[in-house]
PDB file of N, CA, C and O in Angstrom:
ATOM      1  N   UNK A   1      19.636   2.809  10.462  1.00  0.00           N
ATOM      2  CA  UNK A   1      18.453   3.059  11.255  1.00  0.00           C
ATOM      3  C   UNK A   1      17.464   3.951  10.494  1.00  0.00           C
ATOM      4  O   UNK A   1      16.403   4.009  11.116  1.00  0.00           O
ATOM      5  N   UNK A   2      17.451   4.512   9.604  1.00  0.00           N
ATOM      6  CA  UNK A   2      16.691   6.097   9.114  1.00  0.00           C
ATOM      7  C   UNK A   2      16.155   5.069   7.786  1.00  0.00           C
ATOM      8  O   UNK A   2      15.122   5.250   7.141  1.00  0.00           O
ATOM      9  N   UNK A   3      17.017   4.111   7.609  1.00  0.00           N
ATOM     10  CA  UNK A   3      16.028   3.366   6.007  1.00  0.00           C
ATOM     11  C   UNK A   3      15.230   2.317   6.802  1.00  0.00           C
ATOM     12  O   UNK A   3      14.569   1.568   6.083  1.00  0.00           O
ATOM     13  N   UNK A   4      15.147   2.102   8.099  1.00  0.00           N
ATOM     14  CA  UNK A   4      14.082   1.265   8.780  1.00  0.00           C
ATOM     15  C   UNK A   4      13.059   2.309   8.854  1.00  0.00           C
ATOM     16  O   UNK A   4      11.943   2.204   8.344  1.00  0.00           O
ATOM     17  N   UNK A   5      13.509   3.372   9.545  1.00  0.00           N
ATOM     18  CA  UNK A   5      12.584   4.413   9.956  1.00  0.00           C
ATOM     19  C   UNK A   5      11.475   4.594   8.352  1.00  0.00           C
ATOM     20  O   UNK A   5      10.314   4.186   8.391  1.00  0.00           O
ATOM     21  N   UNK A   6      11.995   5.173   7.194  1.00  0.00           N
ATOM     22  CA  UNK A   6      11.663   5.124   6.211  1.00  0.00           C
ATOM     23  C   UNK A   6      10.516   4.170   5.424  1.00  0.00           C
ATOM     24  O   UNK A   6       9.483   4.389   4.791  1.00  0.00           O
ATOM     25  N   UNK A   7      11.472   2.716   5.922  1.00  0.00           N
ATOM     26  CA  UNK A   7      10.749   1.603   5.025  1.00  0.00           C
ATOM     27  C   UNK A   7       8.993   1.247   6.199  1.00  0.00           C
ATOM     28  O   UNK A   7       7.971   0.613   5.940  1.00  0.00           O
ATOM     29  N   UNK A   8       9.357   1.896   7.223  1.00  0.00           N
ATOM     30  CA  UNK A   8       7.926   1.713   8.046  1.00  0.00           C
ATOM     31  C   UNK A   8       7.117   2.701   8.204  1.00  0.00           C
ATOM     32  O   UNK A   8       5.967   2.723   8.641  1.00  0.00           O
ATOM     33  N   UNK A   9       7.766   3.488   7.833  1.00  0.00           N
ATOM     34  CA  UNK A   9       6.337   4.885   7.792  1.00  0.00           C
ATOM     35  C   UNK A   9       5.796   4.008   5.972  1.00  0.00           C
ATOM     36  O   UNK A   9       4.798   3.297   5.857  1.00  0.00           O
ATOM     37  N   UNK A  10       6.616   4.292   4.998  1.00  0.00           N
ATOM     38  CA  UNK A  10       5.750   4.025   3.769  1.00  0.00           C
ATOM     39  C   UNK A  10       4.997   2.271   4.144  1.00  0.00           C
ATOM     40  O   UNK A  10       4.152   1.954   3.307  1.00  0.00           O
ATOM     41  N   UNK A  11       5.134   1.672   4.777  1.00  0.00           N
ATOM     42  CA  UNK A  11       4.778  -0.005   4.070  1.00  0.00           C
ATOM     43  C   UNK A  11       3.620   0.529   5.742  1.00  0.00           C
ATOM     44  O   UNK A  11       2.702  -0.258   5.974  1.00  0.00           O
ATOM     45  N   UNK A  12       3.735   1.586   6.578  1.00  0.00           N
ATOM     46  CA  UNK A  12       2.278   1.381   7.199  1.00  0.00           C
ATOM     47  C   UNK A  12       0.872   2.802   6.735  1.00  0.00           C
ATOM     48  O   UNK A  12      -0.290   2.852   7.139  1.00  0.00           O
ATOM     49  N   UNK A  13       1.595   3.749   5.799  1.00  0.00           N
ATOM     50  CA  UNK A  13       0.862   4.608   5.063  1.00  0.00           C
ATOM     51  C   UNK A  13      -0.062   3.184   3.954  1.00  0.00           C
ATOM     52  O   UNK A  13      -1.281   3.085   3.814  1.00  0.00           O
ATOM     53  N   UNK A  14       1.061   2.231   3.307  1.00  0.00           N
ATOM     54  CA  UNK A  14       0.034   1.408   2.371  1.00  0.00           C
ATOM     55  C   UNK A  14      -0.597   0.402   2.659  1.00  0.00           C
ATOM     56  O   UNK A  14      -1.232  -0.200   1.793  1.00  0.00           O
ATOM     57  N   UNK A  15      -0.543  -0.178   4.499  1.00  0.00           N
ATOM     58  CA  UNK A  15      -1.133  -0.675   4.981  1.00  0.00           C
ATOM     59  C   UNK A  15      -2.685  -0.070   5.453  1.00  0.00           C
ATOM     60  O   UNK A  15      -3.681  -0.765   5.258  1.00  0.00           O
ATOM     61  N   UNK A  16      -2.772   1.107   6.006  1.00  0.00           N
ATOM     62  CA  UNK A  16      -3.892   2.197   6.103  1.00  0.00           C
ATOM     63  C   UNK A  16      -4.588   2.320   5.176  1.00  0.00           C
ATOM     64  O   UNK A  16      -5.813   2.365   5.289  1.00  0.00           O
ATOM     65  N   UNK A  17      -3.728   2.434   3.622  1.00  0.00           N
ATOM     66  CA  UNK A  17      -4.539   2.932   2.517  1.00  0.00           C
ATOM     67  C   UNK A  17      -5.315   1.112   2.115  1.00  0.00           C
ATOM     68  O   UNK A  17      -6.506   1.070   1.805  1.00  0.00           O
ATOM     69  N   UNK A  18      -4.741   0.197   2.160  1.00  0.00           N
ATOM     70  CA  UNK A  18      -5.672  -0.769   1.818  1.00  0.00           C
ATOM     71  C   UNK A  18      -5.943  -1.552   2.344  1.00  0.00           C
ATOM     72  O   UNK A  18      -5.831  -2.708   1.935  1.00  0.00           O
ATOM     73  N   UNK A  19      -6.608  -1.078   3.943  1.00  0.00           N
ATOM     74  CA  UNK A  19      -7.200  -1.276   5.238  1.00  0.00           C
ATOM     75  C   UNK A  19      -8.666  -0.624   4.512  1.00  0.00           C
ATOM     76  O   UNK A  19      -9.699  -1.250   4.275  1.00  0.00           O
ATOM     77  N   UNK A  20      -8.390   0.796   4.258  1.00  0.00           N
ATOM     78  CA  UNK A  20      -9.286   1.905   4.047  1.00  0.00           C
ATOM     79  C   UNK A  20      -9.696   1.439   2.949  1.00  0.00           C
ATOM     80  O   UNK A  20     -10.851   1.850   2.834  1.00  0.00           O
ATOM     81  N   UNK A  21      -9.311   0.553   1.691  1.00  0.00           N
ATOM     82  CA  UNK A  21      -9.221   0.182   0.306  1.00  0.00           C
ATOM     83  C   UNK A  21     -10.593  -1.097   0.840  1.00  0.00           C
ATOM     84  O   UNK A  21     -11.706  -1.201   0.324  1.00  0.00           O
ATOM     85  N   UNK A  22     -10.277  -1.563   1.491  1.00  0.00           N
ATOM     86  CA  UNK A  22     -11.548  -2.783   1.839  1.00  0.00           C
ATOM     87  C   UNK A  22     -12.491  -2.764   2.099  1.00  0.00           C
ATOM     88  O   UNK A  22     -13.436  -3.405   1.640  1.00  0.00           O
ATOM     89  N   UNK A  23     -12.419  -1.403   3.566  1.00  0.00           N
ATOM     90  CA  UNK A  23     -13.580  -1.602   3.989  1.00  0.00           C
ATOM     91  C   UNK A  23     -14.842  -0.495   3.161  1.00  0.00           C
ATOM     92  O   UNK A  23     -16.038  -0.432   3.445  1.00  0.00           O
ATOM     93  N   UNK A  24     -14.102   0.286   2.095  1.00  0.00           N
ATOM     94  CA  UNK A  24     -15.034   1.100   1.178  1.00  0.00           C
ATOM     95  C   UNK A  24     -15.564   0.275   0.327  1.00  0.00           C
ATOM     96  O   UNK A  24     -16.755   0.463   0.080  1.00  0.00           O
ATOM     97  N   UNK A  25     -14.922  -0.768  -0.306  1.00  0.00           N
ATOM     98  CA  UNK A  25     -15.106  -1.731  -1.421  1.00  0.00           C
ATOM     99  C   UNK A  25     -16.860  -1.814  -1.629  1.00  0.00           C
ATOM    100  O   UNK A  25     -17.379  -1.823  -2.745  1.00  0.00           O
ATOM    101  N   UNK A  26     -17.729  -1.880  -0.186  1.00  0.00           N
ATOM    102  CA  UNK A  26     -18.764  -2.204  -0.636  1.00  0.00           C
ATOM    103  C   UNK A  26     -19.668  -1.011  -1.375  1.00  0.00           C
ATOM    104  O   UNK A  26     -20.359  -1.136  -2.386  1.00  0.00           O
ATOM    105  N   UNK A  27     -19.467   0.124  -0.607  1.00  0.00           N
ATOM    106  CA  UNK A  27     -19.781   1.154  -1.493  1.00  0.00           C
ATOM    107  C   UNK A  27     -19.150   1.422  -2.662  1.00  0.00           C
ATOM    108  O   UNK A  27     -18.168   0.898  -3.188  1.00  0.00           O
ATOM    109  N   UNK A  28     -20.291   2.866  -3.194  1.00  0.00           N
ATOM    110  CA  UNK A  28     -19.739   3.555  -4.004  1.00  0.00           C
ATOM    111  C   UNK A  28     -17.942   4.135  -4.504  1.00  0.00           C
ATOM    112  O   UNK A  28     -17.621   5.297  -4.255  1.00  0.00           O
ATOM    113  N   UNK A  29     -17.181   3.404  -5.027  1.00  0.00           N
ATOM    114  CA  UNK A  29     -15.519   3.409  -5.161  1.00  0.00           C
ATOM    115  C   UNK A  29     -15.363   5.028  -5.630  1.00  0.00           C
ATOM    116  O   UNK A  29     -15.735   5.448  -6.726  1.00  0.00           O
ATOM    117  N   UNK A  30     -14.795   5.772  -4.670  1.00  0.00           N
ATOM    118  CA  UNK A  30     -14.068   6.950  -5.936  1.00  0.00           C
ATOM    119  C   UNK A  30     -13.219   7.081  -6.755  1.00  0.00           C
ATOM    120  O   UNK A  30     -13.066   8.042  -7.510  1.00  0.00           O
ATOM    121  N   UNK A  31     -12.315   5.702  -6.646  1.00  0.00           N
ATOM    122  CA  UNK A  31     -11.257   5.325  -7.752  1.00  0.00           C
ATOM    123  C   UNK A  31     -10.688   4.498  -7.818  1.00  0.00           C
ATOM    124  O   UNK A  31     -10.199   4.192  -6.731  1.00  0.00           O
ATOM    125  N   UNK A  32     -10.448   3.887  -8.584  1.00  0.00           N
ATOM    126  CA  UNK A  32     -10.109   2.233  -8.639  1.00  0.00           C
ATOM    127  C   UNK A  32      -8.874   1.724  -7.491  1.00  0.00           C
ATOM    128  O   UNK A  32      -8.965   0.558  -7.108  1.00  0.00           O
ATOM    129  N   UNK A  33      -7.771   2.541  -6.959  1.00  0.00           N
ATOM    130  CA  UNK A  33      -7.483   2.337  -5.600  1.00  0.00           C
ATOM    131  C   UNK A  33      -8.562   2.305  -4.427  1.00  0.00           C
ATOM    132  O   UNK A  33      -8.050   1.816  -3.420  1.00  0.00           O
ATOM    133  N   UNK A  34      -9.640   2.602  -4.272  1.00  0.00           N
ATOM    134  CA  UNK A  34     -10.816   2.009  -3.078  1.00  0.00           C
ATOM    135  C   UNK A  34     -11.571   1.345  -4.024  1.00  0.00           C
ATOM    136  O   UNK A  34     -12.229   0.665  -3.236  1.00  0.00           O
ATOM    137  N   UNK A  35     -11.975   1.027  -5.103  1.00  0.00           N
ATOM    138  CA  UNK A  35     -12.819   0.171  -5.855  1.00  0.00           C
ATOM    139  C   UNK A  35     -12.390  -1.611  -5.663  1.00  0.00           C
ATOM    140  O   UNK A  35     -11.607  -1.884  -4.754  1.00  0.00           O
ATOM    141  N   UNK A  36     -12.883  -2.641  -6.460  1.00  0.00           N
ATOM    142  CA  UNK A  36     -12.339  -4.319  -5.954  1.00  0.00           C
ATOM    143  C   UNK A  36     -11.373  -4.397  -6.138  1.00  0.00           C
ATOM    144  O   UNK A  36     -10.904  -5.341  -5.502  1.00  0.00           O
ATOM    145  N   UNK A  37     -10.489  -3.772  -6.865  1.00  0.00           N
ATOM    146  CA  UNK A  37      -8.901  -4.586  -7.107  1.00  0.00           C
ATOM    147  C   UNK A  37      -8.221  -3.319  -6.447  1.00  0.00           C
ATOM    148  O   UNK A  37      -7.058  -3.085  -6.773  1.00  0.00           O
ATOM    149  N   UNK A  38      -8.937  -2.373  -5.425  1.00  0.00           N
ATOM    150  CA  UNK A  38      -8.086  -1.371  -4.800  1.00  0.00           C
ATOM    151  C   UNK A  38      -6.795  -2.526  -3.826  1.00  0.00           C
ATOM    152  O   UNK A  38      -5.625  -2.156  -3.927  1.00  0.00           O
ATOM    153  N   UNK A  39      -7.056  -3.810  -2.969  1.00  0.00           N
ATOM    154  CA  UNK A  39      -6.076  -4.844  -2.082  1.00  0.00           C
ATOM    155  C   UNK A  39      -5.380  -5.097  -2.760  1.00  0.00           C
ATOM    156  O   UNK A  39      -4.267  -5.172  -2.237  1.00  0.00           O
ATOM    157  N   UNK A  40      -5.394  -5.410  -4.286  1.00  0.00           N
ATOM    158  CA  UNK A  40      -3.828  -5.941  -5.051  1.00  0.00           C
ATOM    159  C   UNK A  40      -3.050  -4.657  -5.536  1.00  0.00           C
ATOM    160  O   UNK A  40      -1.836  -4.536  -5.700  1.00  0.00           O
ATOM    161  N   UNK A  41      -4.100  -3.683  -5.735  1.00  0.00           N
ATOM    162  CA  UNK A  41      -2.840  -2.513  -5.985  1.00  0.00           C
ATOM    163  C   UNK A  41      -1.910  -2.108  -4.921  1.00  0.00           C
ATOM    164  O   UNK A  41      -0.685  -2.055  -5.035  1.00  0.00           O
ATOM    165  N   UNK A  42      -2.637  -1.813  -3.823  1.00  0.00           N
ATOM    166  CA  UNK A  42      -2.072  -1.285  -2.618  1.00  0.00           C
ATOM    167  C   UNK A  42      -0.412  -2.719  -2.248  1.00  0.00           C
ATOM    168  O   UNK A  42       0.784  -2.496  -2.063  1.00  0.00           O
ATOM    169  N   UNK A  43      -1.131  -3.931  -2.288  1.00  0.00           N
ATOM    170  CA  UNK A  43      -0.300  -4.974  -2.273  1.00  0.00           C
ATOM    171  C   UNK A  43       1.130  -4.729  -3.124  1.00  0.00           C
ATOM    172  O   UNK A  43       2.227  -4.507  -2.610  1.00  0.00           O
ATOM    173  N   UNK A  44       0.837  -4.827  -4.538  1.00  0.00           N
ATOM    174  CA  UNK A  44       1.616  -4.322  -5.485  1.00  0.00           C
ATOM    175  C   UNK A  44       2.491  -3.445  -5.370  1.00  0.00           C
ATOM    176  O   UNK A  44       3.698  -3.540  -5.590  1.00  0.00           O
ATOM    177  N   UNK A  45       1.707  -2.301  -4.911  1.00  0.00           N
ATOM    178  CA  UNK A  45       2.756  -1.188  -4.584  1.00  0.00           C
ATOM    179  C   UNK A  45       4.182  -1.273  -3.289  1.00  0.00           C
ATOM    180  O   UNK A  45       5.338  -0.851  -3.278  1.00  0.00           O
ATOM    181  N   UNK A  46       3.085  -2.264  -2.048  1.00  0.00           N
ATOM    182  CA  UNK A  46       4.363  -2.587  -1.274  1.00  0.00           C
ATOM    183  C   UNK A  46       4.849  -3.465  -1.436  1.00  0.00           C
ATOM    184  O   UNK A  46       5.805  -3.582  -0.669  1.00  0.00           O
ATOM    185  N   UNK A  47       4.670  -4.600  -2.360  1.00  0.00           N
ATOM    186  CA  UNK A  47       5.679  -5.735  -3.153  1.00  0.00           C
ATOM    187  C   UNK A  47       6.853  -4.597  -3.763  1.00  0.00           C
ATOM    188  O   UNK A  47       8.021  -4.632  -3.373  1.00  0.00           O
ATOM    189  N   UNK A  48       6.531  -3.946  -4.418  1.00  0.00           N
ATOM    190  CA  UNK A  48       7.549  -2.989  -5.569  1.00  0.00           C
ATOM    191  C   UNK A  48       8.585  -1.834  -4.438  1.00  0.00           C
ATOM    192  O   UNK A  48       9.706  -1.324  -4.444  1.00  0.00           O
ATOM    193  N   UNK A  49       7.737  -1.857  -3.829  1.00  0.00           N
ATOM    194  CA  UNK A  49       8.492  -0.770  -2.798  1.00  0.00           C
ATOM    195  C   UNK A  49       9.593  -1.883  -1.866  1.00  0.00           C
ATOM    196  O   UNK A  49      10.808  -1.807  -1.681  1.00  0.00           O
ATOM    197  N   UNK A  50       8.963  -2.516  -1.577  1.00  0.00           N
ATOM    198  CA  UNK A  50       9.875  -3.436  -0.761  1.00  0.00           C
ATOM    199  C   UNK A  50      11.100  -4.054  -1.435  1.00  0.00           C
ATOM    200  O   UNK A  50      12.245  -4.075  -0.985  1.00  0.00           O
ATOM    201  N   UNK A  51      10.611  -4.606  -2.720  1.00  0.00           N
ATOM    202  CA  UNK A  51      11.948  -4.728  -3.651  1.00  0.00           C
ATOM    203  C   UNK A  51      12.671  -4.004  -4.403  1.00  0.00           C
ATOM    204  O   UNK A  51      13.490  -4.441  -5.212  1.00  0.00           O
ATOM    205  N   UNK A  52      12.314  -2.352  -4.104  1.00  0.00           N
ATOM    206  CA  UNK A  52      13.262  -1.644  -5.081  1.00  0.00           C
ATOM    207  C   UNK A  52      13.920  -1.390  -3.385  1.00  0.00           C
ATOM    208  O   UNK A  52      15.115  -1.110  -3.468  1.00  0.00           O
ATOM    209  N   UNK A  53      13.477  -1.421  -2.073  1.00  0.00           N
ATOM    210  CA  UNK A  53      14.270  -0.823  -0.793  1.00  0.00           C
ATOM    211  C   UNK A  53      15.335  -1.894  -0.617  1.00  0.00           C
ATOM    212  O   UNK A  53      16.393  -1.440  -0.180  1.00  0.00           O
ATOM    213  N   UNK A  54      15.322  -3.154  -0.839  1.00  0.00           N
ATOM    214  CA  UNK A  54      16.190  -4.465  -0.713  1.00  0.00           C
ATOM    215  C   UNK A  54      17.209  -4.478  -1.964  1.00  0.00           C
ATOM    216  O   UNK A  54      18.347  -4.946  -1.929  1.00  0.00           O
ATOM    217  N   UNK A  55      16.661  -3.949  -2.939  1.00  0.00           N
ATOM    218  CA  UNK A  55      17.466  -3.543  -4.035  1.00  0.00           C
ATOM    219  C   UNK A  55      18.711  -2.274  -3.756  1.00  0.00           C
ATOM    220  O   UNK A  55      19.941  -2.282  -3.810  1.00  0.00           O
ATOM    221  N   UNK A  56      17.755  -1.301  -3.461  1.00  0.00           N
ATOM    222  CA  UNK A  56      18.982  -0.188  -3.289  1.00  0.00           C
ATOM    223  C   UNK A  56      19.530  -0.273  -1.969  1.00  0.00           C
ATOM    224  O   UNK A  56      20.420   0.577  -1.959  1.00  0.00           O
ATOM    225  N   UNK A  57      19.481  -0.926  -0.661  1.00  0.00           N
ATOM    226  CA  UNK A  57      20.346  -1.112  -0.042  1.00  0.00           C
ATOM    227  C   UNK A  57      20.520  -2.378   0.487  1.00  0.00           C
ATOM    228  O   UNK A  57      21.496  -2.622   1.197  1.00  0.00           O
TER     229      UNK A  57
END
């Protein structure tokens, strides 16, 4: 129960962050996580997270 708890706080912190990653896109970016390819990083990161959590347990 506590690595569900876990795996859904992080995969909805990187859902927020590239929610927040989109709708800045049209402005001014402060760093290439909110800039155009801020949706595949954020993506990326919970692809990698998701398969190192299926990995280690």
């Amino acid at each position: 129960m506590f690595l569900y708890y876990r795996i859904s706080f992080v995969l909805s912190v990187l859902a927020h962050s590239g929610l927040l990653a989109c709708l800045v896109r049209a402005r001014r970016p402060a760093s290439i996580l909110q800039g155009r390819q801020g949706g595949a990083i954020h993506l990326a990161f919970g692809a990698g997270f998701v398969a190192y959590a299926l990995y280690r347990f």
